[in-house]
Residue, then its C-alpha position, 0 to 999 in steps of 0.5 A: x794603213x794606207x789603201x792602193x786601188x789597182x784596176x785589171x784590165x790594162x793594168x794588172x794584166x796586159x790585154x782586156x779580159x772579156x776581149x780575151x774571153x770572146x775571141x774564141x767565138x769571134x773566129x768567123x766572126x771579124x765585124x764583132x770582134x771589132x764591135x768589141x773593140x771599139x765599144x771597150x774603147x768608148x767605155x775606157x775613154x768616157x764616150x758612153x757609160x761604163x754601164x752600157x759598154x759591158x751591156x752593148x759587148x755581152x749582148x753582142x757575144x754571149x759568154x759562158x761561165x766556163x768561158x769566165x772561170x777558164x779565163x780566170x784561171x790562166x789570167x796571170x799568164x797576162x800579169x803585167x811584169x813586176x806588178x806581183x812584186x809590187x803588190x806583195x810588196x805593198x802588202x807587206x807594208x800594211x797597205x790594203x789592196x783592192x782590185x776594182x775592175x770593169x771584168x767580170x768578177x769570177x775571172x779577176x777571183x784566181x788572179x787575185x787570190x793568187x796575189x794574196x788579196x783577200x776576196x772581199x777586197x776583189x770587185x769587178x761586175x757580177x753576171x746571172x748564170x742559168x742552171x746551165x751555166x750560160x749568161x742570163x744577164x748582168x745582175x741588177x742589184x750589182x752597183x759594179x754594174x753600174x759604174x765603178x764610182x757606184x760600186x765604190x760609194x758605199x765601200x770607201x768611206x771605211x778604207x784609210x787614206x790616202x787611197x790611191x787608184x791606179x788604172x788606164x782608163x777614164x773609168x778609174x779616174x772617174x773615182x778620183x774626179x767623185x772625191x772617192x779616193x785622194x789620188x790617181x795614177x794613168x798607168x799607160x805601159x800597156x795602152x796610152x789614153x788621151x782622155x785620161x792623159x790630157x787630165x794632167x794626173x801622174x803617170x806611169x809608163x811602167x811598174x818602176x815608175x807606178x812604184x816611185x810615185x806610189x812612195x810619194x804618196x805611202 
């Protein structure tokens, strides 16, 4: 059984999760929204760690975690055209399929279920609500946290290859350039990344073409 490792944002969906969740309580407030941005696309395209994007972004606009789960809960409204066939298609292979993501993980859960993947092959980064459900921080003992390679360490060693990440962003071919999985797909239909692009792996401008790779490879 082979493993496909598909990243949220960008991706699977068509816009960045937590940009979403935020922008409701960034009406008035322009200069954040695009603090936001800019701090997502330092992340996406390696200029500051995974870590210290979604730390800067939480600190800038607090979310709650009815903010999160009322994301989660219409996030496939955004679903990329075709990715649900692909996926189901994939598993109906055999082939494993994981979501590991930089969004927060109570807003990834609906979508990824609703794709009939299990939950424990759901990863995204994991925050502590108060008794209130408001953000006290992001988790220390989360290596989701960190950086998807530190989330990874520990879990791919027992996934079958070949293992296949695909995403857009210097954070996902991150896994491939650490050795945690044998390929890498840029898949760009929604934002085309320099950093990542200029790393010469296969890319994929939409899903047909993400699907005629991933075949050379399964």
């Amino acid at each position: 059984m082979s493993t496909v490792i598909f990243d949220f944002d960008s991706t699977l969906i068509s816009c960045e999760s937590l940009e979403e969740i935020l922008k409701f309580k960034m009406i008035n407030r322009p200069e954040s929204q695009k603090q936001i941005t800019d701090i997502t696309a330092q992340g996406m395209e390696g200029r500051i760690s995974f870590g210290e994007s979604v730390r800067r972004r939480l600190e800038l606009v607090e979310p709650t975690l009815v903010d999160v789960t009322e994301f989660g809960r219409k996030a496939l409204q955004y679903a990329t055209p075709g990715m649900g066939s692909l996926i189901k298609d994939l598993l109906k292979s055999g082939i494993a399929v994981h979501i590991v993501s930089g969004a927060l993980r109570e807003a990834i859960l609906p979508a990824g279920t609703a794709l009939d993947i299990p939950k424990d092959r759901i990863h995204g980064v994991q925050l502590i609500w108060n008794g209130e459900g408001r953000f006290s921080g992001v988790d220390p003992n989360d290596p989701f946290s960190i950086s998807k390679v530190e989330g990874l360490r520990r879990l791919t060693g027992s996934w079958q290859k070949p293992r296949v990440a695909v995403g857009d962003g210097m954070t996902d071919y991150a896994v491939y350039e650490q050795g945690l999985v044998e390929h890498f797909i840029a898949f760009t239909q929604h934002v085309r990344r320099r950093a990542v692009i200029e790393k010469g792996t296969p890319e994929a401008r939409n899903v047909d073409e993400l699907k005629e790779i991933l075949e050379t490879w399964l």
